[in-house]
Predicted model as a PDB file, atoms N, CA, C, CB and O in Angstrom, pLDDT in the B-factor column:
MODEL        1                                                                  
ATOM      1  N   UNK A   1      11.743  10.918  16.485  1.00 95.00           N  
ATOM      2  CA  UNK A   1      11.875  10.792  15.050  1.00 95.00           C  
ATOM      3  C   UNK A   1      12.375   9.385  14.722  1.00 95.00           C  
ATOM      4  CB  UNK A   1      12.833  11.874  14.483  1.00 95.00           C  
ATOM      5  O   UNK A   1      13.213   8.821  15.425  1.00 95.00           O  
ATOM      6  N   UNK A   2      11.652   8.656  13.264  1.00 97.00           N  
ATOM      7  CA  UNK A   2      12.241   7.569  13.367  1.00 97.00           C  
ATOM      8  C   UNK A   2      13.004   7.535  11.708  1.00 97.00           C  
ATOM      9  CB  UNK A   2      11.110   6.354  13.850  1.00 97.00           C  
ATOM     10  O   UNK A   2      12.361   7.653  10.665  1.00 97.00           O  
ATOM     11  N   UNK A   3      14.434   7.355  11.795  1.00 97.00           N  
ATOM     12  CA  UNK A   3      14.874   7.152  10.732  1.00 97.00           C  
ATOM     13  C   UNK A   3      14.711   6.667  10.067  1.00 97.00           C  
ATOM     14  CB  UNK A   3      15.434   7.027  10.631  1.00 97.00           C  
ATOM     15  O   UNK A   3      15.470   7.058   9.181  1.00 97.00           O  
ATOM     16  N   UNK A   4      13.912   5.591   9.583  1.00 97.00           N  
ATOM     17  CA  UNK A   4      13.380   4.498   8.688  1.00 97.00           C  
ATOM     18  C   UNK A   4      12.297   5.254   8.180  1.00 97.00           C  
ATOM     19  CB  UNK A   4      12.944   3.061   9.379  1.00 97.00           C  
ATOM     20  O   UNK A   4      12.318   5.528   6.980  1.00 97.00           O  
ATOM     21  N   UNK A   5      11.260   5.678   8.955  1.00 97.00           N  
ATOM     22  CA  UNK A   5      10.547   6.825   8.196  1.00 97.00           C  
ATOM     23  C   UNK A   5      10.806   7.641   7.412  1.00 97.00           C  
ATOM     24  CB  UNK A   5      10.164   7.475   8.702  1.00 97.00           C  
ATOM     25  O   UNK A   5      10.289   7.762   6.301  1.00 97.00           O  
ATOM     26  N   UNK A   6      12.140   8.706   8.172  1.00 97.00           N  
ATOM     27  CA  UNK A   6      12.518   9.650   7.510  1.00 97.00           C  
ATOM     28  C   UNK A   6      12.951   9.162   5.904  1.00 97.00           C  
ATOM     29  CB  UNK A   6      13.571  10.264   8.349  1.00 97.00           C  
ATOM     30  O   UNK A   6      12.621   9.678   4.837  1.00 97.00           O  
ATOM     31  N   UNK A   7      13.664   8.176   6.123  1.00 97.00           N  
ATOM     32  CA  UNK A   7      14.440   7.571   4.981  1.00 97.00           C  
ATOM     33  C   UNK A   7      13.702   7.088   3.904  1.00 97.00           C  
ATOM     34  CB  UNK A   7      15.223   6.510   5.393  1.00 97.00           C  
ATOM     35  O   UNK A   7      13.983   7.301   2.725  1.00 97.00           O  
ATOM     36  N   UNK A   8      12.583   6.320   4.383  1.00 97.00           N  
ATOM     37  CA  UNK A   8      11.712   6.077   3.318  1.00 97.00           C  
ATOM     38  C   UNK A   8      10.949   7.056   2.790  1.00 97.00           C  
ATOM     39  CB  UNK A   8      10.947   5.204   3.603  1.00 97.00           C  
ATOM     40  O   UNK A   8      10.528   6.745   1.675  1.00 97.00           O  
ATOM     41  N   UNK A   9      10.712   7.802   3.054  1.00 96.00           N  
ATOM     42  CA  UNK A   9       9.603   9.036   2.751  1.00 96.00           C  
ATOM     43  C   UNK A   9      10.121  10.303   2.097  1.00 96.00           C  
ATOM     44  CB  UNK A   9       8.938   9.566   4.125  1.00 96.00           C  
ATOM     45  O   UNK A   9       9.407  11.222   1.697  1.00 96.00           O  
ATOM     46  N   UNK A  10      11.269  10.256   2.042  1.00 97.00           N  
ATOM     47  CA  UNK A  10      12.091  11.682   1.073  1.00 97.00           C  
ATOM     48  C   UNK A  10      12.535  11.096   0.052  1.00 97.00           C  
ATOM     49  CB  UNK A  10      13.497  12.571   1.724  1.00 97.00           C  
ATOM     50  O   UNK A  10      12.848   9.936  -0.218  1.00 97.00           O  
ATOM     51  N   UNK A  11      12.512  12.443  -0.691  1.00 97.00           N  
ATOM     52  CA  UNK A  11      13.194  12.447  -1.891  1.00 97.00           C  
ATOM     53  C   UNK A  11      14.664  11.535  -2.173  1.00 97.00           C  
ATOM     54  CB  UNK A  11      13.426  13.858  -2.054  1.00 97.00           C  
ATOM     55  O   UNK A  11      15.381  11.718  -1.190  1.00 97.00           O  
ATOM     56  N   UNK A  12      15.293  10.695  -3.095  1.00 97.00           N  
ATOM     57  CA  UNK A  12      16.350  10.191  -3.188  1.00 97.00           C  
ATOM     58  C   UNK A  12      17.318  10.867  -4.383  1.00 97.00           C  
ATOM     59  CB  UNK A  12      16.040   8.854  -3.295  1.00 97.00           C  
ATOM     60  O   UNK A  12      16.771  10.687  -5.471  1.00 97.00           O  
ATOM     61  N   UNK A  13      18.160  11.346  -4.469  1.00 95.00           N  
ATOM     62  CA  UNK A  13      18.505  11.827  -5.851  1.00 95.00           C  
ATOM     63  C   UNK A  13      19.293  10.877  -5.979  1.00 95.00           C  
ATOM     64  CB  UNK A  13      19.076  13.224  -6.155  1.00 95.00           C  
ATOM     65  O   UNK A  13      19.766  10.317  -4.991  1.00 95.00           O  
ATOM     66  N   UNK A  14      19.653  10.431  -7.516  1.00 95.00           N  
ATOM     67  CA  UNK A  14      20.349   9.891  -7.768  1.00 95.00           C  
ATOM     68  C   UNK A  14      21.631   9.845  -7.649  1.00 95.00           C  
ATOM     69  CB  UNK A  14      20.096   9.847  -8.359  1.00 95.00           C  
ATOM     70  O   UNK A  14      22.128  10.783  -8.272  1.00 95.00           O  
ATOM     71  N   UNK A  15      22.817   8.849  -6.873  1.00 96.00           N  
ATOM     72  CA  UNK A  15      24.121   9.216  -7.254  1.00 96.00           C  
ATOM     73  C   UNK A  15      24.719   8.540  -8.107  1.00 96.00           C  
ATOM     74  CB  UNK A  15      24.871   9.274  -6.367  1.00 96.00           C  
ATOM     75  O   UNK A  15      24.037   7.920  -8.924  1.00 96.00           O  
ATOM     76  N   UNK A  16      26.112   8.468  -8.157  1.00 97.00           N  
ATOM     77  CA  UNK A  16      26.963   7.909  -9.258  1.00 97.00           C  
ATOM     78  C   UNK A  16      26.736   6.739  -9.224  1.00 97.00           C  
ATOM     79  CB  UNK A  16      28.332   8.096  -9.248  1.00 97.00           C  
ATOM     80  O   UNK A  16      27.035   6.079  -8.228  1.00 97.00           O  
ATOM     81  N   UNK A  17      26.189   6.230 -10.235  1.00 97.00           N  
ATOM     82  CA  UNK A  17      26.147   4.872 -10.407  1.00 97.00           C  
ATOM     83  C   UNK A  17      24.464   3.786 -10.225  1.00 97.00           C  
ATOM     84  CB  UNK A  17      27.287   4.514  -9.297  1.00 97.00           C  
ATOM     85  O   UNK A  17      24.233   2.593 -10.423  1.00 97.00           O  
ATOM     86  N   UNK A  18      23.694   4.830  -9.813  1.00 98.00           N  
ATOM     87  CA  UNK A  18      22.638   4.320  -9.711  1.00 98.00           C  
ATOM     88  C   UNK A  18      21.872   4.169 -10.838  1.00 98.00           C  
ATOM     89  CB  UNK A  18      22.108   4.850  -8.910  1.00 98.00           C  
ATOM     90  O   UNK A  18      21.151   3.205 -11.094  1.00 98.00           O  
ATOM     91  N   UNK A  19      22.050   5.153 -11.506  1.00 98.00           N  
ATOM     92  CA  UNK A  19      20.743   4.986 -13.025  1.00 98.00           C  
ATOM     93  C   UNK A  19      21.065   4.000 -13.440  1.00 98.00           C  
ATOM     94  CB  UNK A  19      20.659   6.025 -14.446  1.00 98.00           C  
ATOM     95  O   UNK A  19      20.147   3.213 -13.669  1.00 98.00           O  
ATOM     96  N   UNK A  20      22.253   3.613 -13.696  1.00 98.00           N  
ATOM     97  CA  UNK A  20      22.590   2.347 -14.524  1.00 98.00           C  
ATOM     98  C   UNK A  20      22.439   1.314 -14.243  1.00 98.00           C  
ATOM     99  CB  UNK A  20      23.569   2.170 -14.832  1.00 98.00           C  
ATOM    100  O   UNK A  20      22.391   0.421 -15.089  1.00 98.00           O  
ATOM    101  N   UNK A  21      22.316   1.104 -12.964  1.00 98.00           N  
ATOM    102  CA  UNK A  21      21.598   0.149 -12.054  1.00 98.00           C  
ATOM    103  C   UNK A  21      19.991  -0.249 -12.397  1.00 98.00           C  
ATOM    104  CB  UNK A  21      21.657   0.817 -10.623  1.00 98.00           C  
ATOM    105  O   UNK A  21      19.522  -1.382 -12.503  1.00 98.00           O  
ATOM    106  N   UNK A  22      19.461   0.746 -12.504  1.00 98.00           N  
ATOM    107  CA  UNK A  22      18.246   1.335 -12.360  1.00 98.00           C  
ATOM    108  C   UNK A  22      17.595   0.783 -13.926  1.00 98.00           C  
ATOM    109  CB  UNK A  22      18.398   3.132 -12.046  1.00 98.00           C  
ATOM    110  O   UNK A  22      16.400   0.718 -14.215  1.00 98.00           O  
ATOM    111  N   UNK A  23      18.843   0.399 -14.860  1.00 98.00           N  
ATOM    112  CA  UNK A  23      18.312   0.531 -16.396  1.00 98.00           C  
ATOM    113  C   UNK A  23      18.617  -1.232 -16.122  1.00 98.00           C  
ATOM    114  CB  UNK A  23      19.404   1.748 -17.939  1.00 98.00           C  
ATOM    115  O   UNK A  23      17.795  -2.102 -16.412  1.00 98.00           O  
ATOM    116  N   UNK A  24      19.476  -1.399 -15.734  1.00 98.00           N  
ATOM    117  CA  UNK A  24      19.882  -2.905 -15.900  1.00 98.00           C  
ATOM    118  C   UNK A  24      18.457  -3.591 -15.193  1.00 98.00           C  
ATOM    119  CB  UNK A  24      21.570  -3.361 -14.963  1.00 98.00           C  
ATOM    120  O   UNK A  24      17.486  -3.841 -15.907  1.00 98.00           O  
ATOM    121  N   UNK A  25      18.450  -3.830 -13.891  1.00 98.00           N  
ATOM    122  CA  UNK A  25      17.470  -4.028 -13.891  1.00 98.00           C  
ATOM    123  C   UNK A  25      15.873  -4.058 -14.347  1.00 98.00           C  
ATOM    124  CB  UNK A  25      17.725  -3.864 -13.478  1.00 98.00           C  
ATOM    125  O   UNK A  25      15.038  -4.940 -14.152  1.00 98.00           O  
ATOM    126  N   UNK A  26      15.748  -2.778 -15.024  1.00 98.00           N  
ATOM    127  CA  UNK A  26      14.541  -2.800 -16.288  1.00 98.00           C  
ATOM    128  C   UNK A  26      14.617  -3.579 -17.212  1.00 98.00           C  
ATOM    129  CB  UNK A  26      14.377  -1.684 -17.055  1.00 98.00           C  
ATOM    130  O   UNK A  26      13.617  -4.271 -17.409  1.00 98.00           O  
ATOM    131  N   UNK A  27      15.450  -3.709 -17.845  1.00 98.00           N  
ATOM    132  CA  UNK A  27      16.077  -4.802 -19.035  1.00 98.00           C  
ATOM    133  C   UNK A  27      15.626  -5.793 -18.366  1.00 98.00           C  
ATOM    134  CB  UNK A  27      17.790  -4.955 -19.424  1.00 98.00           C  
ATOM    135  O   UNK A  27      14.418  -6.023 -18.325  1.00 98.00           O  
ATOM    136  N   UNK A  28      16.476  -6.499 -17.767  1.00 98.00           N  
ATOM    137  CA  UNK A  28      16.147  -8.149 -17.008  1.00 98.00           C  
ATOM    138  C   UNK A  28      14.577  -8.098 -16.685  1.00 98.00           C  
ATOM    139  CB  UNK A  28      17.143  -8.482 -15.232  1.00 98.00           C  
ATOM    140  O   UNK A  28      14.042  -9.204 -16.762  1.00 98.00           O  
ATOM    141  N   UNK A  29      14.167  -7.581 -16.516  1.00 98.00           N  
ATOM    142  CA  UNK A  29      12.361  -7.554 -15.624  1.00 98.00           C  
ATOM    143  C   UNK A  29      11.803  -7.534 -17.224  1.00 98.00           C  
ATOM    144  CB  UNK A  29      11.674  -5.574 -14.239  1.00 98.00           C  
ATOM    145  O   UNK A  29      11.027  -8.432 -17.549  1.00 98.00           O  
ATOM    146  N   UNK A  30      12.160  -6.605 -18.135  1.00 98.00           N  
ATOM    147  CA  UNK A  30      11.610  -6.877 -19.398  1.00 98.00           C  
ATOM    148  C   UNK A  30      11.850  -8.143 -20.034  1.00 98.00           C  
ATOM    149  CB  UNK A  30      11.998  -5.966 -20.217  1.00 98.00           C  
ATOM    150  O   UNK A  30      10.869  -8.719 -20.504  1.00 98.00           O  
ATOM    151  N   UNK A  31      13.071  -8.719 -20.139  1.00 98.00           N  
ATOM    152  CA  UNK A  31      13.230 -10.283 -20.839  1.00 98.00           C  
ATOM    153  C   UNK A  31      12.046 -10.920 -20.164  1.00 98.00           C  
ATOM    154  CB  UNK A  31      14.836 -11.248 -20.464  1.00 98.00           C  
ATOM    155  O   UNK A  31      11.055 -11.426 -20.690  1.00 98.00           O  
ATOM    156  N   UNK A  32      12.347 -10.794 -18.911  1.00 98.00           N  
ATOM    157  CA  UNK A  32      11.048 -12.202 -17.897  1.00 98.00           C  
ATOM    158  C   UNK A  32       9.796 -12.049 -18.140  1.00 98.00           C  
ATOM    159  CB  UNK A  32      10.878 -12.162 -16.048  1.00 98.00           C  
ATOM    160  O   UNK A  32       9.059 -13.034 -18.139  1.00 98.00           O  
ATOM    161  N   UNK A  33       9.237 -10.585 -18.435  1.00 98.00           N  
ATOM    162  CA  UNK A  33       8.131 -10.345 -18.457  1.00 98.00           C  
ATOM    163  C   UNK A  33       7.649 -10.879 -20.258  1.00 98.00           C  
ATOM    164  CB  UNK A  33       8.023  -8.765 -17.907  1.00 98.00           C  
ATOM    165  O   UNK A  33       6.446 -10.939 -20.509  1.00 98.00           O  
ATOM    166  N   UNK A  34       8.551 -11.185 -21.240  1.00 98.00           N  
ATOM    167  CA  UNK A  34       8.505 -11.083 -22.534  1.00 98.00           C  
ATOM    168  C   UNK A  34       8.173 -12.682 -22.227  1.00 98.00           C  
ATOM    169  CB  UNK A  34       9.847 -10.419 -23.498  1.00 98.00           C  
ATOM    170  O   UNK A  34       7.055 -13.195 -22.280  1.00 98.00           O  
ATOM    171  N   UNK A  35       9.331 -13.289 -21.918  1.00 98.00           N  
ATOM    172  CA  UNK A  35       8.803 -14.695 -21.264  1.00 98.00           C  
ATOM    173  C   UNK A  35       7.748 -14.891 -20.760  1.00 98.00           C  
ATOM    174  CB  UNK A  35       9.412 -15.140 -20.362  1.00 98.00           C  
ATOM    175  O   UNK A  35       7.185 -15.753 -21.435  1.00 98.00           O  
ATOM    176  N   UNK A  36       6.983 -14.508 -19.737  1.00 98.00           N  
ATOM    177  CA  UNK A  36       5.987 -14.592 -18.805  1.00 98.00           C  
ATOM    178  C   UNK A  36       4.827 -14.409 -20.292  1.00 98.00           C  
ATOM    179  CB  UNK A  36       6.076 -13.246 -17.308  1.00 98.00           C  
ATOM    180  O   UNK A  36       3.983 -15.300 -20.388  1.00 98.00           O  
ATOM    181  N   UNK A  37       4.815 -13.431 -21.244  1.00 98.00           N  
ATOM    182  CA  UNK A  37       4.194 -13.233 -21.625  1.00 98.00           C  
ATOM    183  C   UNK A  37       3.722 -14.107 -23.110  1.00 98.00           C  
ATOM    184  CB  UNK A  37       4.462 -12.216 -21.409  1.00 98.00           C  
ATOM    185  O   UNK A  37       2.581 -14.357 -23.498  1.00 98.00           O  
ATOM    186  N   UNK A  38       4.872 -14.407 -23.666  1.00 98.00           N  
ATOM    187  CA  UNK A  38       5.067 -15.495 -24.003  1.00 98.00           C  
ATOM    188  C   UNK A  38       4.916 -17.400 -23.894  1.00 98.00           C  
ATOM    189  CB  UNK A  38       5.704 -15.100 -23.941  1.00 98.00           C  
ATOM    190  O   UNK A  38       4.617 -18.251 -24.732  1.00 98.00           O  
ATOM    191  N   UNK A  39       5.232 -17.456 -22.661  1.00 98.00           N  
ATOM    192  CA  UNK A  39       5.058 -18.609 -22.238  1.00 98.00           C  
ATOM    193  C   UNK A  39       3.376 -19.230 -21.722  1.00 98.00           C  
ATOM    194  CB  UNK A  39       6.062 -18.565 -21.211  1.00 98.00           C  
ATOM    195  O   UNK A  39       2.705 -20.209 -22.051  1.00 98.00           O  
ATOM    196  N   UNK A  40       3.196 -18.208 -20.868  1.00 98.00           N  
ATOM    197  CA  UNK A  40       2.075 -18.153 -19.932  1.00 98.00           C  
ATOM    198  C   UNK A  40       0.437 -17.690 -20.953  1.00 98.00           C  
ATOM    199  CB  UNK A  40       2.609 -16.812 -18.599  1.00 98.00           C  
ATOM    200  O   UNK A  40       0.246 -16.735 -21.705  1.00 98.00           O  
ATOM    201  N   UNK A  41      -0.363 -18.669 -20.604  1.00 98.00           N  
ATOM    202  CA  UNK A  41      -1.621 -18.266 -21.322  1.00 98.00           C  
ATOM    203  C   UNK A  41      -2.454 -17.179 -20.599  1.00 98.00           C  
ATOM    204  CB  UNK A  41      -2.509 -19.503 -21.520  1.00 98.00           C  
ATOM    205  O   UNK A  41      -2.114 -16.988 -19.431  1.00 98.00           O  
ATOM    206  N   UNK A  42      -3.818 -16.182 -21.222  1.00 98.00           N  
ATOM    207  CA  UNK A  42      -3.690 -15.422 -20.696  1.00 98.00           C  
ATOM    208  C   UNK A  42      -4.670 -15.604 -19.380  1.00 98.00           C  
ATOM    209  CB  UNK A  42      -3.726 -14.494 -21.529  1.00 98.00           C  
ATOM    210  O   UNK A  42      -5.647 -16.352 -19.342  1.00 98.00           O  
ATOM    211  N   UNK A  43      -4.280 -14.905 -18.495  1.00 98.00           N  
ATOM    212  CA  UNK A  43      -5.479 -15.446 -16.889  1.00 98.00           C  
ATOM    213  C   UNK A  43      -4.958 -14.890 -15.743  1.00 98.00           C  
ATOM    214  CB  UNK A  43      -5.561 -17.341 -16.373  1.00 98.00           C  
ATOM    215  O   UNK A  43      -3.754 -14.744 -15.528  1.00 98.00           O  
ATOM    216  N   UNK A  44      -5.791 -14.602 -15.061  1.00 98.00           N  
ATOM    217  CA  UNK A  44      -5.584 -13.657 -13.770  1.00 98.00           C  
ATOM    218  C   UNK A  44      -4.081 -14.427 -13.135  1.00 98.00           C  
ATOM    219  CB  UNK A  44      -7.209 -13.759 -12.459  1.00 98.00           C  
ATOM    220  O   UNK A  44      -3.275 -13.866 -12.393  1.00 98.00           O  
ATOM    221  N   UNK A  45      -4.005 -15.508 -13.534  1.00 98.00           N  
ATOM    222  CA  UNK A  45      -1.779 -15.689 -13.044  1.00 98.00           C  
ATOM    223  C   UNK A  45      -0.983 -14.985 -13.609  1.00 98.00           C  
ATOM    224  CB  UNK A  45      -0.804 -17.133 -13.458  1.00 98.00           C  
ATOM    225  O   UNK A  45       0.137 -14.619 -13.250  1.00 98.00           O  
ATOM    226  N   UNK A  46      -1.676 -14.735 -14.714  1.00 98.00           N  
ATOM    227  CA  UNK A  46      -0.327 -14.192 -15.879  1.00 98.00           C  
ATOM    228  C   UNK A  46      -0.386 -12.657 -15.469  1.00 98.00           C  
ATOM    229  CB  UNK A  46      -0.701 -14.431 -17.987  1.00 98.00           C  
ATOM    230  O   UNK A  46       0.523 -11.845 -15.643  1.00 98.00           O  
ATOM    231  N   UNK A  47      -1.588 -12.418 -14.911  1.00 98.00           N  
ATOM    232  CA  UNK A  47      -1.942 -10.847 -14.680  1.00 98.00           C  
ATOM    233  C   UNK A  47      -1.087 -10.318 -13.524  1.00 98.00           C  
ATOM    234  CB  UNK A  47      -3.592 -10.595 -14.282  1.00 98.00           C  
ATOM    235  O   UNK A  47      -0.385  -9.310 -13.603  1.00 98.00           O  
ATOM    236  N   UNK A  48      -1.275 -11.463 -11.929  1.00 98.00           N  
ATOM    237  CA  UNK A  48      -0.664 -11.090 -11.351  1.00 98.00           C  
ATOM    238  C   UNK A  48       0.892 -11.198 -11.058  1.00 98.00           C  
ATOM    239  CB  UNK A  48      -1.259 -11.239 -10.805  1.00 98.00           C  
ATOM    240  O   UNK A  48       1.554 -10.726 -10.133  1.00 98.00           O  
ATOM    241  N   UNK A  49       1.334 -12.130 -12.366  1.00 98.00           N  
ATOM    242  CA  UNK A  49       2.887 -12.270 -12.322  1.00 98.00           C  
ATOM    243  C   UNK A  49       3.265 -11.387 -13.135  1.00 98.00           C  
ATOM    244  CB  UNK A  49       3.521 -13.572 -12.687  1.00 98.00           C  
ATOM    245  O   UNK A  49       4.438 -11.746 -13.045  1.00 98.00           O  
ATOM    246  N   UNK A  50       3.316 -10.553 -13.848  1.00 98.00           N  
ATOM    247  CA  UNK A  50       3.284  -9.908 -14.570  1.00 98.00           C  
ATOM    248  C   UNK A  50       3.265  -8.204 -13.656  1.00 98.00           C  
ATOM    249  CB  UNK A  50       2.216 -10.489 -15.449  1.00 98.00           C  
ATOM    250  O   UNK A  50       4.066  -7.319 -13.957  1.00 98.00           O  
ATOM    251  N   UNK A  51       2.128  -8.024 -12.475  1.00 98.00           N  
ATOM    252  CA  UNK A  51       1.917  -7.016 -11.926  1.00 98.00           C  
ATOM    253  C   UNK A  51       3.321  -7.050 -10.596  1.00 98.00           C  
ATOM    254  CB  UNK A  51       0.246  -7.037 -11.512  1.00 98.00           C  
ATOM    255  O   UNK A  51       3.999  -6.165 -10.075  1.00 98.00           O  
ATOM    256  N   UNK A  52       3.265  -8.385 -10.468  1.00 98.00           N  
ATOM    257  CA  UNK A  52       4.268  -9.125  -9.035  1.00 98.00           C  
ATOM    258  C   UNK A  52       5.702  -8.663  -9.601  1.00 98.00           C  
ATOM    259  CB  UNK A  52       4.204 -11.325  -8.803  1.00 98.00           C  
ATOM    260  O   UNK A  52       6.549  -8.596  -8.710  1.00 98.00           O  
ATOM    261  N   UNK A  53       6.033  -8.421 -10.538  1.00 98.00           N  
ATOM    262  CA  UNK A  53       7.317  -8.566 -11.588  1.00 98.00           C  
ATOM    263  C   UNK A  53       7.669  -7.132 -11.566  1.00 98.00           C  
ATOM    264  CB  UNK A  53       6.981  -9.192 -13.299  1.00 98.00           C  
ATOM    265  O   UNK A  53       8.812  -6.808 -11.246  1.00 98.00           O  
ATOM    266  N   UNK A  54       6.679  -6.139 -11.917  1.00 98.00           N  
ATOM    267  CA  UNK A  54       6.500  -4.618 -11.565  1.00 98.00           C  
ATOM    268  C   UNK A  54       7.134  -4.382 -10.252  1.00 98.00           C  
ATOM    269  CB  UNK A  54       4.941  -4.149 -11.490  1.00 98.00           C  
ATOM    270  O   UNK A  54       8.221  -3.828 -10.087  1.00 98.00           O  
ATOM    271  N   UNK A  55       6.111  -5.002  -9.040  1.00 98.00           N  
ATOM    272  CA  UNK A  55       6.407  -4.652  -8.264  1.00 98.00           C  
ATOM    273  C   UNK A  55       7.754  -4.787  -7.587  1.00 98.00           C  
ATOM    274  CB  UNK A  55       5.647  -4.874  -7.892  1.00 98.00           C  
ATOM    275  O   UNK A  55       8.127  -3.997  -6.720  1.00 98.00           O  
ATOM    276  N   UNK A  56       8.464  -5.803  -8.007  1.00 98.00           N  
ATOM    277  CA  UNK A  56       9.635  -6.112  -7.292  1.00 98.00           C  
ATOM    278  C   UNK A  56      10.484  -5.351  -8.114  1.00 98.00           C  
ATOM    279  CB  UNK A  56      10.011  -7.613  -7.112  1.00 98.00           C  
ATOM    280  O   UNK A  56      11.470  -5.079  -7.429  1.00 98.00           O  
ATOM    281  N   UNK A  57      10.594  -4.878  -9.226  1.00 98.00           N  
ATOM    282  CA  UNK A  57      11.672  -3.624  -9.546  1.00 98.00           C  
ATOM    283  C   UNK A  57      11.443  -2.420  -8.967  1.00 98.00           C  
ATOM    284  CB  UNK A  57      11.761  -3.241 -10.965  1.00 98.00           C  
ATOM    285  O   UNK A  57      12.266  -1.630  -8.505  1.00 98.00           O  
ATOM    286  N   UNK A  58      10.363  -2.347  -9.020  1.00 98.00           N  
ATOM    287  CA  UNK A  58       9.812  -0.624  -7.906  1.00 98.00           C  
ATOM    288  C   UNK A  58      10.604  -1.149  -6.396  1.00 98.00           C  
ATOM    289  CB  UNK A  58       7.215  -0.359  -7.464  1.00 98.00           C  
ATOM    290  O   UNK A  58      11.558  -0.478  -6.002  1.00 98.00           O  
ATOM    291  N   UNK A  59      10.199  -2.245  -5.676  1.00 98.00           N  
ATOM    292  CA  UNK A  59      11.391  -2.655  -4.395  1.00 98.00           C  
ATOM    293  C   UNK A  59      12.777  -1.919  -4.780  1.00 98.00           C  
ATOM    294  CB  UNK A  59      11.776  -4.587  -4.301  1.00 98.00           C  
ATOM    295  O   UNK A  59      13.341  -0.898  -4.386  1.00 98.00           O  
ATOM    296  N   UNK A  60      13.115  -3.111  -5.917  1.00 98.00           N  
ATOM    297  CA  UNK A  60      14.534  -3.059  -6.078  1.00 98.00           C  
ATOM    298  C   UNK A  60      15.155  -1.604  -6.312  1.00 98.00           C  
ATOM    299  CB  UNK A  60      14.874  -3.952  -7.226  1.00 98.00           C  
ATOM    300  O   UNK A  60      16.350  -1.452  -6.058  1.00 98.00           O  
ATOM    301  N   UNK A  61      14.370  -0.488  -6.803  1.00 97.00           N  
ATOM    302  CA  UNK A  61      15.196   0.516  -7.096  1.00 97.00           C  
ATOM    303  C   UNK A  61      15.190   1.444  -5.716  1.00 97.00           C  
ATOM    304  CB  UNK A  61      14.702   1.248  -8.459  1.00 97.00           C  
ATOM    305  O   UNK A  61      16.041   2.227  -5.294  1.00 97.00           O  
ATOM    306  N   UNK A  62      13.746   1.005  -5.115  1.00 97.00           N  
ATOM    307  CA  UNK A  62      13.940   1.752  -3.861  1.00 97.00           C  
ATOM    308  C   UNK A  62      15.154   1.079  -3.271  1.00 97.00           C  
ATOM    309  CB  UNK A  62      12.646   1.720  -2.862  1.00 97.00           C  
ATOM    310  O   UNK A  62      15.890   1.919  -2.752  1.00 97.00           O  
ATOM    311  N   UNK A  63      15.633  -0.217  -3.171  1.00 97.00           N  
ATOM    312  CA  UNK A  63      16.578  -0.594  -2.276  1.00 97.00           C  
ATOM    313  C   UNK A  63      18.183  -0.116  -2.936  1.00 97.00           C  
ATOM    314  CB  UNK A  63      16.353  -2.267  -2.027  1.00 97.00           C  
ATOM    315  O   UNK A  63      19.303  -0.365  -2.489  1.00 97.00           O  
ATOM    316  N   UNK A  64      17.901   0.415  -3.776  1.00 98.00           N  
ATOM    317  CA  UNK A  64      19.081   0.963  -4.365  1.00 98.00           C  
ATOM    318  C   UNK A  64      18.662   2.727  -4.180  1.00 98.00           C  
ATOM    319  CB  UNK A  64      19.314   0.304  -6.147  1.00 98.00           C  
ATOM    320  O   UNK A  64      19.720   3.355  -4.144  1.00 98.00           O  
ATOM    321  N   UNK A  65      17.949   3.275  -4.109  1.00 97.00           N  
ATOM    322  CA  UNK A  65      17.907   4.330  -4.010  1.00 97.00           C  
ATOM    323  C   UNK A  65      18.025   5.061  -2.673  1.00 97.00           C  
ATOM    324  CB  UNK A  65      17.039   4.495  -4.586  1.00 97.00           C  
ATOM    325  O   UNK A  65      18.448   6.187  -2.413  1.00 97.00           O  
ATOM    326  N   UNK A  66      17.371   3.787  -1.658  1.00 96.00           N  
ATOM    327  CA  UNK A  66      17.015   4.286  -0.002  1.00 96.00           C  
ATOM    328  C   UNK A  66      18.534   3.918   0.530  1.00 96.00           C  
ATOM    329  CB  UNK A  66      15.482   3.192   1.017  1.00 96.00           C  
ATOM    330  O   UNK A  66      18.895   4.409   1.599  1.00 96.00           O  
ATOM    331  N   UNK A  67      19.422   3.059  -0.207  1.00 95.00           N  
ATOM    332  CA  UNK A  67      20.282   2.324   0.874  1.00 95.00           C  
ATOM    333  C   UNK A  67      22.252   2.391   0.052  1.00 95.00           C  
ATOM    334  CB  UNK A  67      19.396   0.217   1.056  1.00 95.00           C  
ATOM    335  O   UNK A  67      23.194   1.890   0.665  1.00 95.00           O  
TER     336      UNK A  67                                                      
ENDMDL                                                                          
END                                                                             
């Protein structure tokens, strides 16, 4: 059995202190993305910074959720 598997692959429930984590970080990813969206004209960069920006809060909550 490999724990890193196990760990990544189940359910996480939330504990004390994580949602709020979880919201803060949404906020901040929303300012940048308002920026990004704002700043940036529109074109497959803006598409994938924009998708890249997604993805690293989906990371981040797993790394708060797995660890």
């Amino acid at each position: 059995m490999n724990p890193t598997i196990e760990n990544n692959f189940k359910y996480h429930k939330p504990q004390e202190g994580q949602p709020e984590k979880y919201e803060r970080l949404r906020e901040e990813a929303k300012e940048l993305a308002y920026s990004i969206d704002a700043l940036c004209p529109n074109s497959r960069e803006k598409s994938l910074a924009m998708t890249k920006l997604e993805e690293s809060i989906m990371w981040a909550n797993a790394a708060i959720a797995r660890n």
